[in-house]
N, C-alpha and C positions, 0 to 999 in steps of 0.2 A: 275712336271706338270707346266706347263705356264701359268703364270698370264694373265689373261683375261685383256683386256682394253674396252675404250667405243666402239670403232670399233665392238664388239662384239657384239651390239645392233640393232635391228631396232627400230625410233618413227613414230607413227602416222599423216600425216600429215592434213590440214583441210580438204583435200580432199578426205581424207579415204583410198587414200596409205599409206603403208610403206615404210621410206626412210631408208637407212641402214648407220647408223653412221661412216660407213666406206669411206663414202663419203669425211669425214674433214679429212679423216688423212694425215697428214705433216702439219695441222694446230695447232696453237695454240687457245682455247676455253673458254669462259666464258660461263659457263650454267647458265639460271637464271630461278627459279619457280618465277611466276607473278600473278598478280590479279588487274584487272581494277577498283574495291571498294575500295585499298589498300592506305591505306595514304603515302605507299614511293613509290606510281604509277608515283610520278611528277621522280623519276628516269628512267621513258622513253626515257626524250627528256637528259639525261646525259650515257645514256648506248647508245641510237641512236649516239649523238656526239662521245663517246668513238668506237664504231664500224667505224664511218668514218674514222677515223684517225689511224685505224689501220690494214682498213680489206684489202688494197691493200699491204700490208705486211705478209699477210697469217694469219691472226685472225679471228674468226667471233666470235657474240654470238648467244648462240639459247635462246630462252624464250620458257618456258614449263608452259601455266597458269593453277594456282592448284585454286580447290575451298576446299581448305583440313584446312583454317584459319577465323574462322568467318563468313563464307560467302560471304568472298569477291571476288569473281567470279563466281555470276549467269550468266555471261551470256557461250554459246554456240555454235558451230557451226559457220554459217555467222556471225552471232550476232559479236562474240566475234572477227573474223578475222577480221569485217568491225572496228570495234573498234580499235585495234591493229594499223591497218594500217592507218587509217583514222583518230581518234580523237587522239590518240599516238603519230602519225606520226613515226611509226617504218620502217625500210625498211630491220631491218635482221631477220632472220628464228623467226618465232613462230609457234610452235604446237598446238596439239590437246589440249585442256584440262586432263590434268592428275592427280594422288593421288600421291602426292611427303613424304609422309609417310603412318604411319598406315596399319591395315592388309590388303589393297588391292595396296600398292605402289608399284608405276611403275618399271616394272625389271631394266630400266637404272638409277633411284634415289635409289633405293636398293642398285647398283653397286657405286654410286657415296657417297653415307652418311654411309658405314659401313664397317669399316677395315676390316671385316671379309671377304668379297669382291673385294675391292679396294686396300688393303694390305698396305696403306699408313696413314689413318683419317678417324674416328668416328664423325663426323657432319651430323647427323640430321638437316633439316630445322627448324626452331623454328617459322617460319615467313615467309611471303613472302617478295620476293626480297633477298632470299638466294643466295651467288654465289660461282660458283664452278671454280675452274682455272685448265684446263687440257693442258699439252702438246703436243708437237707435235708426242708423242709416243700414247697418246691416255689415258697416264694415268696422277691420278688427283694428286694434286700437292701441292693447299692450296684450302682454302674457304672464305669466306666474310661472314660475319653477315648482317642482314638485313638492320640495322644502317650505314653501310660503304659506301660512297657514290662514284658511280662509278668515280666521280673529283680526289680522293683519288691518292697522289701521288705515294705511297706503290703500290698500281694494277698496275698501269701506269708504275712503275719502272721493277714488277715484268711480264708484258705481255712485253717491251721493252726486259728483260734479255730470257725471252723464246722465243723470234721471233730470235733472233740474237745466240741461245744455235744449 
């Protein structure tokens, strides 16, 4: 049987489509659960940076914001895009609000934190500003703690070795 990868997924977007993850493939990815209450929310304007500099290379990040820690993502809907966009100042992909664990977590954070699925690494989010680093095959590769700051020369060395694999 053939290992599934993230192309296998669709996400929500704020619009109340579905986009189908098959759209990034030949990209390389950082996935990140987010939350605008979050004390490593000031990692906007370092994953924003981090995406310019690499997305006309075939990169993107998508930000997936969970209210699954604390609370720290009341908000919804407009609320939350206008926030994203505007107080953030992000300009790459963020979704709907989703559950990046526990019993109602999102089929593609199921797929991305459970070897049983991914066939590679057991990471669970512990926190937001989880990240995930997929290749250009669609499958995941490493992860980042929430602590790891997107400046991090390690990310930077490791999304330069998969743009160029």
């Amino acid at each position: 049987m053939e290992r599934r990868t993230i192309y296998d997924f669709n996400v929500l977007e704020f619009s109340g489509n579905y986009k189908s993850m098959s759209e990034y493939e030949g990209k390389v990815l950082l996935i990140v659960n987010t939350a605008s209450g979050c004390y490593f929310r000031r990692q906007f304007k370092s994953l924003e940076k981090l995406y310019h500099k690499y997305k006309d290379q075939g990169f993107e990040i998508l930000a997936f914001p969970s209210n699954d820690f604390a609370n720290q993502e009341p908000r919804t809907g407009s609320n939350l895009e206008t926030y994203c966009r505007i107080e953030a100042g992000v300009t790459f992909p963020v979704f709907k609000r989703i559950h990046v664990k526990g019993d109602f977590v999102d089929p593609l954070y199921k797929y991305l934190s459970h070897k049983s699925e991914n066939g590679v690494l057991d990471s669970i989010p512990l926190w937001n500003f989880h990240k995930y680093l997929v290749n250009k095959e669609g499958a995941v590769v490493d992860f980042y703690y929430p602590f790891t700051s997107p400046k991090s020369a390690h990310i930077h060395k490791q999304i330069e070795q998969l743009l160029q694999a």
